[in-house]
mmJSON file of the N, C-alpha and C atoms, coordinates in Angstrom:
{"data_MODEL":{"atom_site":{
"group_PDB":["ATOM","ATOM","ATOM","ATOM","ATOM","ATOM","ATOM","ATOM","ATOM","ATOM","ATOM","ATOM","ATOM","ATOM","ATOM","ATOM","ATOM","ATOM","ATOM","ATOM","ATOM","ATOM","ATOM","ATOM","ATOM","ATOM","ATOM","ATOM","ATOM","ATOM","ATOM","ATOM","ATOM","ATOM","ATOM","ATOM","ATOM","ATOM","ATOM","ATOM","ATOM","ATOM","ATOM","ATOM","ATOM","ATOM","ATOM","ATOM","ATOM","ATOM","ATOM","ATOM","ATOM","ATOM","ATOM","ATOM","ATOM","ATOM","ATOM","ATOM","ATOM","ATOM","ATOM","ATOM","ATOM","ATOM","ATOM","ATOM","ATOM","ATOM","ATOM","ATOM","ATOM","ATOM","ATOM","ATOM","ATOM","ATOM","ATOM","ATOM","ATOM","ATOM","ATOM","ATOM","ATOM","ATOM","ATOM","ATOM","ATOM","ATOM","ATOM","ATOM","ATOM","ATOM","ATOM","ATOM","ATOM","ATOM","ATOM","ATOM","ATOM","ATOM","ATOM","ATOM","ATOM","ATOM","ATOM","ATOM","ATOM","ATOM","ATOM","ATOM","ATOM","ATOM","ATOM","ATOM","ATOM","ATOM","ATOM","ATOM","ATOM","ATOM","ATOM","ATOM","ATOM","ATOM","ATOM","ATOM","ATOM","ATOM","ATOM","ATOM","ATOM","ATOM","ATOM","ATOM","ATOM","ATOM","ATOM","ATOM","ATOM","ATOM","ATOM","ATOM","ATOM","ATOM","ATOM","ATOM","ATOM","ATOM","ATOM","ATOM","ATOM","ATOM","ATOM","ATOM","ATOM","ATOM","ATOM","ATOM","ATOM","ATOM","ATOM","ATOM","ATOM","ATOM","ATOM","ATOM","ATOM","ATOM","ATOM","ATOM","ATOM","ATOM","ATOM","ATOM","ATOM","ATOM","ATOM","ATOM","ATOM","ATOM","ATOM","ATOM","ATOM","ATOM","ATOM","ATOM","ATOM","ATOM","ATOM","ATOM"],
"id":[1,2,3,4,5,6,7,8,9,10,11,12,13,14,15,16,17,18,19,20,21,22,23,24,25,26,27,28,29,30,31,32,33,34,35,36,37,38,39,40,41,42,43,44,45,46,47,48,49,50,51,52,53,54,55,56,57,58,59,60,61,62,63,64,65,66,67,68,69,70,71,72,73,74,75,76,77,78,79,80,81,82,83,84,85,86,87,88,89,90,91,92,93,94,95,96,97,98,99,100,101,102,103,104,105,106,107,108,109,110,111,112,113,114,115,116,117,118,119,120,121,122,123,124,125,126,127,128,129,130,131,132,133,134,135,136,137,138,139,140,141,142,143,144,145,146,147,148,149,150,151,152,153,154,155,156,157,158,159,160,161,162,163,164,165,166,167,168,169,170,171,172,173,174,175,176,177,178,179,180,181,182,183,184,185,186,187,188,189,190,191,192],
"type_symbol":["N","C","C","N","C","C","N","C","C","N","C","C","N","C","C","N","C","C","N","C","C","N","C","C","N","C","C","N","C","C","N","C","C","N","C","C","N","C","C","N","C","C","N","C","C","N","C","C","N","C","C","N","C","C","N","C","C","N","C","C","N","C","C","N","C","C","N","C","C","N","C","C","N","C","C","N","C","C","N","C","C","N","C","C","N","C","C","N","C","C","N","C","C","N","C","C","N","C","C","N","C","C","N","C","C","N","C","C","N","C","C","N","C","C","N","C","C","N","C","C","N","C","C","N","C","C","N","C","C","N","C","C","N","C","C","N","C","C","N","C","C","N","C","C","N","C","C","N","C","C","N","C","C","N","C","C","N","C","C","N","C","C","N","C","C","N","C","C","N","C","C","N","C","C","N","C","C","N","C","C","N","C","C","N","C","C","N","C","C","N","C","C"],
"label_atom_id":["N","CA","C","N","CA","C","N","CA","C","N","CA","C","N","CA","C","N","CA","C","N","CA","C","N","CA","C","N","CA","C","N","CA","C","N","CA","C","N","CA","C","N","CA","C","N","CA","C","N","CA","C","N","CA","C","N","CA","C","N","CA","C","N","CA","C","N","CA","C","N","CA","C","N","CA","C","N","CA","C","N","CA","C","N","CA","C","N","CA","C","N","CA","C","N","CA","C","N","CA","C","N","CA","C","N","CA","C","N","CA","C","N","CA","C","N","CA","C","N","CA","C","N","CA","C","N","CA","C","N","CA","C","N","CA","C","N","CA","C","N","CA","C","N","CA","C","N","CA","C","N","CA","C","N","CA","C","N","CA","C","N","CA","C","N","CA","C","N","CA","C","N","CA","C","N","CA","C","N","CA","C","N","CA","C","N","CA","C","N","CA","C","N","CA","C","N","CA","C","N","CA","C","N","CA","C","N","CA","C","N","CA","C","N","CA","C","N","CA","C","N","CA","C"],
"label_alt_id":[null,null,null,null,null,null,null,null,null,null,null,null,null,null,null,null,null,null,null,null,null,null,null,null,null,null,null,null,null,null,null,null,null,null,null,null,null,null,null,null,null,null,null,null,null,null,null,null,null,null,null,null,null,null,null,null,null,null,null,null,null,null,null,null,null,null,null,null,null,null,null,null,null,null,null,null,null,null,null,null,null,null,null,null,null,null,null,null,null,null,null,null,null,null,null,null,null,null,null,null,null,null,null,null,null,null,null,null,null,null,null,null,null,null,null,null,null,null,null,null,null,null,null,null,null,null,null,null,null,null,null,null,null,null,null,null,null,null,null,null,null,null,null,null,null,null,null,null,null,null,null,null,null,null,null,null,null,null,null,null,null,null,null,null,null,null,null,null,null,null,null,null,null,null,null,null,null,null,null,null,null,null,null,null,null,null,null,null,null,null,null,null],
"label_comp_id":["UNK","UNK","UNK","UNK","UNK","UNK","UNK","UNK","UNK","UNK","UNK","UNK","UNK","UNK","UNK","UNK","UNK","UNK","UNK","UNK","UNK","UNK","UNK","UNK","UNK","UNK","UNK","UNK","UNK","UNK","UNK","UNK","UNK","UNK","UNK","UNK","UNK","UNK","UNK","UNK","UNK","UNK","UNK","UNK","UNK","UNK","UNK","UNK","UNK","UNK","UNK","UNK","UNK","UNK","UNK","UNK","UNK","UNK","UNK","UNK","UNK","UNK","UNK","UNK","UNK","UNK","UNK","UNK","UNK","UNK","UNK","UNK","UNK","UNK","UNK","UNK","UNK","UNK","UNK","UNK","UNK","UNK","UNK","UNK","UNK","UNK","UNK","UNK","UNK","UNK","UNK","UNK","UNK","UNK","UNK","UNK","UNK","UNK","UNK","UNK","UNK","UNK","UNK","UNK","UNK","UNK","UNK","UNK","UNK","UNK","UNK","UNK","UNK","UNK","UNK","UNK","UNK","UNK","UNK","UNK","UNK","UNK","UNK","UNK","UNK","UNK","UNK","UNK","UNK","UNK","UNK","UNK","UNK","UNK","UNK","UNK","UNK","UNK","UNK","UNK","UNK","UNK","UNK","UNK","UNK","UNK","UNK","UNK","UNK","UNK","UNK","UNK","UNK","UNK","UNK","UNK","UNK","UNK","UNK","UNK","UNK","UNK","UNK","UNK","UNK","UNK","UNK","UNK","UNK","UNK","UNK","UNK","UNK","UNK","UNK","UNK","UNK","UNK","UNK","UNK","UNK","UNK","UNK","UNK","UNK","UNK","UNK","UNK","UNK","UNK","UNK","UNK"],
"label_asym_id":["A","A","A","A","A","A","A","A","A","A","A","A","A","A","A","A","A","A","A","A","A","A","A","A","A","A","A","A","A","A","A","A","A","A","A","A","A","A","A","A","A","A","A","A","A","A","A","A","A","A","A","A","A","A","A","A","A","A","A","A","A","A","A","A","A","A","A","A","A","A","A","A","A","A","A","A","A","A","A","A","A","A","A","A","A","A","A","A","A","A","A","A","A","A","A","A","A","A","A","A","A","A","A","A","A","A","A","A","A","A","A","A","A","A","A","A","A","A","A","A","A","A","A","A","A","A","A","A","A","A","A","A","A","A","A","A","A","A","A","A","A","A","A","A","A","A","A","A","A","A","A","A","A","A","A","A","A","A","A","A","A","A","A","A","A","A","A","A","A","A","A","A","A","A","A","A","A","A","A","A","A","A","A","A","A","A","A","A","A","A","A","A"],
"label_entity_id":["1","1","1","1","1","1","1","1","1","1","1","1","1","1","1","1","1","1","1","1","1","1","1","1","1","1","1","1","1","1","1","1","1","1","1","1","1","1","1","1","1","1","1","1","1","1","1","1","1","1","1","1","1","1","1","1","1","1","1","1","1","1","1","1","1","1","1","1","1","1","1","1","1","1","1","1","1","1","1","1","1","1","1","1","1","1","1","1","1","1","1","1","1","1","1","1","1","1","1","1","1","1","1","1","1","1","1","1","1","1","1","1","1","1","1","1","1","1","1","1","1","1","1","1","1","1","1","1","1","1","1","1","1","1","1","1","1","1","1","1","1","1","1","1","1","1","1","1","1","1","1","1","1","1","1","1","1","1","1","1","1","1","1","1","1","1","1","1","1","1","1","1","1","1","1","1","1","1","1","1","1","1","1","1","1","1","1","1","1","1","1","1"],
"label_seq_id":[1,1,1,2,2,2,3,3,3,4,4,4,5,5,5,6,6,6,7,7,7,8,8,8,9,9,9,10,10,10,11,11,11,12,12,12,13,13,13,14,14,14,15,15,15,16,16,16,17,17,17,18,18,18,19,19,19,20,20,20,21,21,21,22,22,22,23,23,23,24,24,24,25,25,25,26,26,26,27,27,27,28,28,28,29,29,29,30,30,30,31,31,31,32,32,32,33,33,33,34,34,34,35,35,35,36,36,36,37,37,37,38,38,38,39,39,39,40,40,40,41,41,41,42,42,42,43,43,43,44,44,44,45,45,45,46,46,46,47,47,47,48,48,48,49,49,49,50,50,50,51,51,51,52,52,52,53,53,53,54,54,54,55,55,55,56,56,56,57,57,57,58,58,58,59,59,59,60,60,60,61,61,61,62,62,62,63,63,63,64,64,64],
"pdbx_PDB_ins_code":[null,null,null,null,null,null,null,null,null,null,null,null,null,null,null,null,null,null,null,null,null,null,null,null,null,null,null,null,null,null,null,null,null,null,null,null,null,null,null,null,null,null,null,null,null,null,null,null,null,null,null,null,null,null,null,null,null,null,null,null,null,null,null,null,null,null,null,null,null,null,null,null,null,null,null,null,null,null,null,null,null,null,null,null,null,null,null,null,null,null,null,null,null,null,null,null,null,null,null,null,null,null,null,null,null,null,null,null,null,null,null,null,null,null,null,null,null,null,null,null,null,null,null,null,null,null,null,null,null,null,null,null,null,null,null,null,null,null,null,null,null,null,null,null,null,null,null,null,null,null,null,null,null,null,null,null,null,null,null,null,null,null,null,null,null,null,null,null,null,null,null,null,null,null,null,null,null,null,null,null,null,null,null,null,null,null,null,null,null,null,null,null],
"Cartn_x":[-80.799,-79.41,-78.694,-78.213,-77.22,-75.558,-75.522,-73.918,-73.146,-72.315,-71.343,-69.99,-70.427,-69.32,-68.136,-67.225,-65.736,-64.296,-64.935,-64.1,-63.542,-64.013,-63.089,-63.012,-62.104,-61.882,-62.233,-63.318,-64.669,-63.411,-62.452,-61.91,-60.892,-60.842,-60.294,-58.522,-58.523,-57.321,-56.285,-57.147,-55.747,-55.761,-56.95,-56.524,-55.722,-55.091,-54.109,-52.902,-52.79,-51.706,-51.558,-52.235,-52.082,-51.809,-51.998,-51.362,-50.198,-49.947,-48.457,-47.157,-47.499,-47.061,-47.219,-48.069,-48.124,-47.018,-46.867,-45.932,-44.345,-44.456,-42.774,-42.558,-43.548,-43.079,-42.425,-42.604,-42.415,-40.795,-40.822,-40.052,-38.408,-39.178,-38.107,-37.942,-38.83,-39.026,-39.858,-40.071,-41.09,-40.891,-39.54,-39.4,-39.621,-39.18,-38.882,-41.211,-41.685,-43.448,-43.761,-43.56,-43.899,-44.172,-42.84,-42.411,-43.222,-43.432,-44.005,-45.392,-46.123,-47.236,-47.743,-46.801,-46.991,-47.055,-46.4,-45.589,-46.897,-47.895,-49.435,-50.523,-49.796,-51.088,-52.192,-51.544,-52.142,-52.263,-53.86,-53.581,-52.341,-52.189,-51.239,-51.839,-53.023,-53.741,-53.794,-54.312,-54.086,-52.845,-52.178,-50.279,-50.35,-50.021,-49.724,-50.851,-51.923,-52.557,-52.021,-52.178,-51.543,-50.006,-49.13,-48.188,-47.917,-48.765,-48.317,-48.811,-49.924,-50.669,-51.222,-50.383,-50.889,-51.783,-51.63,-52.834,-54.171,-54.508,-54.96,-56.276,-55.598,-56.037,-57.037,-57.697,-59.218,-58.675,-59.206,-58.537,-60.319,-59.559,-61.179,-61.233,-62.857,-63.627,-63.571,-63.245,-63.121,-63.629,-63.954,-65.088,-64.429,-63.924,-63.181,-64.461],
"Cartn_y":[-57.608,-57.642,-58.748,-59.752,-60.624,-60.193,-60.172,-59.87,-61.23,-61.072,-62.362,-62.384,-63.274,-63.614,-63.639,-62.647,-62.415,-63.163,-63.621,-63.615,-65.047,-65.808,-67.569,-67.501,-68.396,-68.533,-69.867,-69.963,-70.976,-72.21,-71.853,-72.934,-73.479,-74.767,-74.981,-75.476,-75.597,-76.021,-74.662,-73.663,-72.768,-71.976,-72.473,-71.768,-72.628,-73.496,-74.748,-74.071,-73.798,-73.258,-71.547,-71.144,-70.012,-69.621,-70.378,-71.147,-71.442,-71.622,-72.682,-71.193,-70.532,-69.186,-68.623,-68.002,-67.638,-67.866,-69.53,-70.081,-69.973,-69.969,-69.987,-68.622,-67.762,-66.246,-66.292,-66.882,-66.572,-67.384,-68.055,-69.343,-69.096,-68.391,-68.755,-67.563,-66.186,-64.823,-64.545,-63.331,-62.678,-62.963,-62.87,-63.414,-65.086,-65.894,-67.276,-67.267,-66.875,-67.116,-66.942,-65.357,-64.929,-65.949,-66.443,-67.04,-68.334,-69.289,-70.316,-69.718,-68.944,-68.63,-68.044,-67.212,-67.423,-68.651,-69.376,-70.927,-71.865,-71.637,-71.947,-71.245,-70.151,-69.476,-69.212,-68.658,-68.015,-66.057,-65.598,-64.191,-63.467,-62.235,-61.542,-60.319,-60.073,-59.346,-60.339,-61.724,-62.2,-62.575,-62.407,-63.011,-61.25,-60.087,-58.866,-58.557,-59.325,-58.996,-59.84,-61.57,-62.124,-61.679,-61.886,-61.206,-60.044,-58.862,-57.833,-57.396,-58.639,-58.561,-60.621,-60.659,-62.199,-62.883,-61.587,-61.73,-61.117,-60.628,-59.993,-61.001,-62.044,-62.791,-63.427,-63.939,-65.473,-66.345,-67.207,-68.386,-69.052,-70.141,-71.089,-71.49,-71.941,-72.13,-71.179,-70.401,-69.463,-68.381,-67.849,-65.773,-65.604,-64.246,-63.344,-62.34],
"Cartn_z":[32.859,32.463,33.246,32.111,33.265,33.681,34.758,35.399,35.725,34.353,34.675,35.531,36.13,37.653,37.156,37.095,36.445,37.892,39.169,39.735,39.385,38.454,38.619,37.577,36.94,35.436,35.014,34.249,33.86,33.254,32.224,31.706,32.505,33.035,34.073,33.899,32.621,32.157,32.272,31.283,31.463,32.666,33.754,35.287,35.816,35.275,36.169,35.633,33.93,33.187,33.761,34.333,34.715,36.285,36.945,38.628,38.527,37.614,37.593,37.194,36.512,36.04,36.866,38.021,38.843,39.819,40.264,41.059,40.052,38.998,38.2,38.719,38.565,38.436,40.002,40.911,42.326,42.749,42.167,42.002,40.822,39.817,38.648,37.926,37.974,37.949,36.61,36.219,35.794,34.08,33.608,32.358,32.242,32.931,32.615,32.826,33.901,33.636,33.082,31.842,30.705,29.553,29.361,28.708,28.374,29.668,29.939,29.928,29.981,29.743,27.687,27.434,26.051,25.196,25.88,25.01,24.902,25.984,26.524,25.885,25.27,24.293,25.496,26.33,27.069,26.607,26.768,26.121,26.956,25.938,26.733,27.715,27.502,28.743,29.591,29.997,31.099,31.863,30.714,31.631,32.236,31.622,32.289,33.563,33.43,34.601,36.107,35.582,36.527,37.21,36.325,36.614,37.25,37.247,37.423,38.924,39.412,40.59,40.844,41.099,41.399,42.505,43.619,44.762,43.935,43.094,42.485,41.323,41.048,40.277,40.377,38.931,39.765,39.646,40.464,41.02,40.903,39.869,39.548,40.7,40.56,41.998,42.958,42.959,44.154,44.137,45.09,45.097,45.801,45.157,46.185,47.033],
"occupancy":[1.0,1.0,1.0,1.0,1.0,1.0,1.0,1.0,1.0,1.0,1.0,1.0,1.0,1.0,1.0,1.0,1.0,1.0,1.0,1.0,1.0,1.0,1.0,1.0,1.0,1.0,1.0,1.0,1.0,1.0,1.0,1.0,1.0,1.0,1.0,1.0,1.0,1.0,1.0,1.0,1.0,1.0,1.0,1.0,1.0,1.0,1.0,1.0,1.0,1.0,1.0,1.0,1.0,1.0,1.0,1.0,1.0,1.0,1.0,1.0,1.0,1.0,1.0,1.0,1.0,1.0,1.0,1.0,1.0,1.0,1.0,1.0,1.0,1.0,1.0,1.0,1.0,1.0,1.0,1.0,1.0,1.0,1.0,1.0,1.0,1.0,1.0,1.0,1.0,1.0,1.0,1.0,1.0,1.0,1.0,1.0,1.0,1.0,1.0,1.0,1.0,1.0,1.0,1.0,1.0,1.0,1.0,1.0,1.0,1.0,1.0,1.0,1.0,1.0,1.0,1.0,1.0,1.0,1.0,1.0,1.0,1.0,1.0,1.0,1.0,1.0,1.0,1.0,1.0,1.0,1.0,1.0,1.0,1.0,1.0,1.0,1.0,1.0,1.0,1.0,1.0,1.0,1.0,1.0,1.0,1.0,1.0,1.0,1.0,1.0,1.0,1.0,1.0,1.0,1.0,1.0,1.0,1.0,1.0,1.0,1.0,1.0,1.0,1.0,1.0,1.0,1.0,1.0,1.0,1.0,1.0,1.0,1.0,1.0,1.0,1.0,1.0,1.0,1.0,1.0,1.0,1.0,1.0,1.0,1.0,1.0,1.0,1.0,1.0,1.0,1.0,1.0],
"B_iso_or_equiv":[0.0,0.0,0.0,0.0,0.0,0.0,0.0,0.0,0.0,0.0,0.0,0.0,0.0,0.0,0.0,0.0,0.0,0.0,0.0,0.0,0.0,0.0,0.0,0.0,0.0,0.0,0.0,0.0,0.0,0.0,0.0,0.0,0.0,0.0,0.0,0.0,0.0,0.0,0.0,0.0,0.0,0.0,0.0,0.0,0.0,0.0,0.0,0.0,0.0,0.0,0.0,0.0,0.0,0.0,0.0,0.0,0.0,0.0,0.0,0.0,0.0,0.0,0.0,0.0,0.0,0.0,0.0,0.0,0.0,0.0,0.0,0.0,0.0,0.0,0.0,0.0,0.0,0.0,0.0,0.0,0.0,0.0,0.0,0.0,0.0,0.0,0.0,0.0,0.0,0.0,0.0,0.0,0.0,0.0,0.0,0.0,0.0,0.0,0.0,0.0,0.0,0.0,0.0,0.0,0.0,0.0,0.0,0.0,0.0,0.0,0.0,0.0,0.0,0.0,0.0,0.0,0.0,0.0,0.0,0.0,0.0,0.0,0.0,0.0,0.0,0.0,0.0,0.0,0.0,0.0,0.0,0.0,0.0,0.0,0.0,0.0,0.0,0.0,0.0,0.0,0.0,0.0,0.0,0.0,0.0,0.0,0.0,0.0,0.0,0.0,0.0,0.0,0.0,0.0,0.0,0.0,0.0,0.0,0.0,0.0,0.0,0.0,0.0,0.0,0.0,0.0,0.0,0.0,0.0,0.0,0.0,0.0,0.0,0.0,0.0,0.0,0.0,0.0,0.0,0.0,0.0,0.0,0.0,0.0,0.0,0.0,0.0,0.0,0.0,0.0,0.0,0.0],
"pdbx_formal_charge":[null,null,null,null,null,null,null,null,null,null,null,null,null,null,null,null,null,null,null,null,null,null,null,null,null,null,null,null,null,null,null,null,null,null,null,null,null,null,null,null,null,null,null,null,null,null,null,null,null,null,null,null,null,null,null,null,null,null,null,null,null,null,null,null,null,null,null,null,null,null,null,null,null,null,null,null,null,null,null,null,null,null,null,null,null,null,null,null,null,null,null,null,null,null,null,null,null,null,null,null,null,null,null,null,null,null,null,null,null,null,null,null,null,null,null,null,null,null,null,null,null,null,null,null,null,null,null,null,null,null,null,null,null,null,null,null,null,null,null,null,null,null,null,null,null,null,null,null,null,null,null,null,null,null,null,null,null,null,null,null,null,null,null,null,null,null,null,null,null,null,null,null,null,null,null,null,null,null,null,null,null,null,null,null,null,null,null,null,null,null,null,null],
"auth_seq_id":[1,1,1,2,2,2,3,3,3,4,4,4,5,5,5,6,6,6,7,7,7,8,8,8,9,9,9,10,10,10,11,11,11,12,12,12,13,13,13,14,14,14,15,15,15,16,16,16,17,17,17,18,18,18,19,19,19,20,20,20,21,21,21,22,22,22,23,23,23,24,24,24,25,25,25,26,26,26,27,27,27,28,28,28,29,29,29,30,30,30,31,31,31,32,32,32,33,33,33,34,34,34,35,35,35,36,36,36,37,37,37,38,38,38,39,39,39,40,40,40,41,41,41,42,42,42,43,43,43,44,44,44,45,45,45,46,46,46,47,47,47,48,48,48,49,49,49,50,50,50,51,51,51,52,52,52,53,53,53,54,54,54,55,55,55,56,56,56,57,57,57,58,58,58,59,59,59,60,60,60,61,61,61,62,62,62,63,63,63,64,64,64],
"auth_comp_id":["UNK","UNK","UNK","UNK","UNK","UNK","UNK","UNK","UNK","UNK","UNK","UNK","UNK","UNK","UNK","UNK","UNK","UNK","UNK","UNK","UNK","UNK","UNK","UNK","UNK","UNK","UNK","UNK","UNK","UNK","UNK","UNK","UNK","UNK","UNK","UNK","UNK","UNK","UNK","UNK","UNK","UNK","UNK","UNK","UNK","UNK","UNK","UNK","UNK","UNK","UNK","UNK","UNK","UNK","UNK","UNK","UNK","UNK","UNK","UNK","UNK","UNK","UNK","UNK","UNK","UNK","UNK","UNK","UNK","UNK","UNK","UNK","UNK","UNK","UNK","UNK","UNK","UNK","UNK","UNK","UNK","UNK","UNK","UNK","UNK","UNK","UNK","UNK","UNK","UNK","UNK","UNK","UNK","UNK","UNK","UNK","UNK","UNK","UNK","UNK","UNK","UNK","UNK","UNK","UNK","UNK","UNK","UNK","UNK","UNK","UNK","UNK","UNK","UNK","UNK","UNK","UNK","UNK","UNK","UNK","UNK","UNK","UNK","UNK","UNK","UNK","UNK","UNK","UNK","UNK","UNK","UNK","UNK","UNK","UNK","UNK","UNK","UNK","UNK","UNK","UNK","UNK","UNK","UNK","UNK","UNK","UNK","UNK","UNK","UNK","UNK","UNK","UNK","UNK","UNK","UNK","UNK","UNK","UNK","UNK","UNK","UNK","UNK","UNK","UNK","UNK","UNK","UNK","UNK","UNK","UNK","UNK","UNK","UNK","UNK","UNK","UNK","UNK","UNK","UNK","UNK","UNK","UNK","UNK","UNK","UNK","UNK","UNK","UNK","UNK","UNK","UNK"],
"auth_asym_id":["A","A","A","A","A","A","A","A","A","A","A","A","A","A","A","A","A","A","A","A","A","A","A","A","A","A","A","A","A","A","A","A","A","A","A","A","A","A","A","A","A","A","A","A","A","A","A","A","A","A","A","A","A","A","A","A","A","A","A","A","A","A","A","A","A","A","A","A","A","A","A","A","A","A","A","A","A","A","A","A","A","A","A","A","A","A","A","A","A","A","A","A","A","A","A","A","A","A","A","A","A","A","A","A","A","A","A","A","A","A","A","A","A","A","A","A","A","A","A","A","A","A","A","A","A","A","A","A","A","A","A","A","A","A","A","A","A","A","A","A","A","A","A","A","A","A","A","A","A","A","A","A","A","A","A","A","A","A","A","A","A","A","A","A","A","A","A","A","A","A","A","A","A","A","A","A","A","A","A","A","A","A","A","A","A","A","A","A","A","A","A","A"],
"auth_atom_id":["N","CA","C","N","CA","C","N","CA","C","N","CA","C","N","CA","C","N","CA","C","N","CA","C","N","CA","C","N","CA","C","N","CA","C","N","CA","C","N","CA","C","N","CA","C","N","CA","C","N","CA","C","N","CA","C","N","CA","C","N","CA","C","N","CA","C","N","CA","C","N","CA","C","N","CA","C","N","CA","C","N","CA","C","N","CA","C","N","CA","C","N","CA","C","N","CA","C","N","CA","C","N","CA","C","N","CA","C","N","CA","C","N","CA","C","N","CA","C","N","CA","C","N","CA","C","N","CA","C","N","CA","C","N","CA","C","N","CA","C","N","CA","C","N","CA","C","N","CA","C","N","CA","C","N","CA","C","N","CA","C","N","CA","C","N","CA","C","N","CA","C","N","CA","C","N","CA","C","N","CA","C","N","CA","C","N","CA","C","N","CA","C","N","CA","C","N","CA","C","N","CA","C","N","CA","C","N","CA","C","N","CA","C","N","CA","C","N","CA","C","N","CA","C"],
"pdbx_PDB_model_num":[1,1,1,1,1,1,1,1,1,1,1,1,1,1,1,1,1,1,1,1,1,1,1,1,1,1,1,1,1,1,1,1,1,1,1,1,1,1,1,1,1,1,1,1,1,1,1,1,1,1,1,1,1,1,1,1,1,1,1,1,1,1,1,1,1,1,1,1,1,1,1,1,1,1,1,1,1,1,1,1,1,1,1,1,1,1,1,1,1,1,1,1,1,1,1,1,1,1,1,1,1,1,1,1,1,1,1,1,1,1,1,1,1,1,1,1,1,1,1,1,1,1,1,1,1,1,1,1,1,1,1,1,1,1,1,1,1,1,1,1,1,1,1,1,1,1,1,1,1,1,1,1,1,1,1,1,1,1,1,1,1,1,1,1,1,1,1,1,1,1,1,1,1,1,1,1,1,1,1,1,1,1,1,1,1,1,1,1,1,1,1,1]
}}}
């Protein structure tokens, strides 16, 4: 059975578009990241996850 490594997010583009939402949300608050993250066609299970726990998140290249 292969176990795929869920902690980085392989496409590296929308982990930049999804960093950046991360930082609006901190910056500019939880509606205005939403927002900027839908507009990105980013899913909406990953915006409510980031969002809702942002230490929480994968962060490409990185193992938690």
């Amino acid at each position: 059975m292969i176990m795929e490594d869920r902690s980085s997010r392989p496409d590296l583009e929308t982990s930049k578009v999804v960093e950046l939402g991360v930082n609006l949300l901190q910056s500019r608050g939880r509606a205005f990241a939403s927002e900027f993250l839908v507009r990105r066609n980013i899913p909406f299970s990953v915006i409510v996850r980031v969002l809702s726990d942002p230490p929480g998140r994968r962060r490409a290249g990185l193992r938690r």
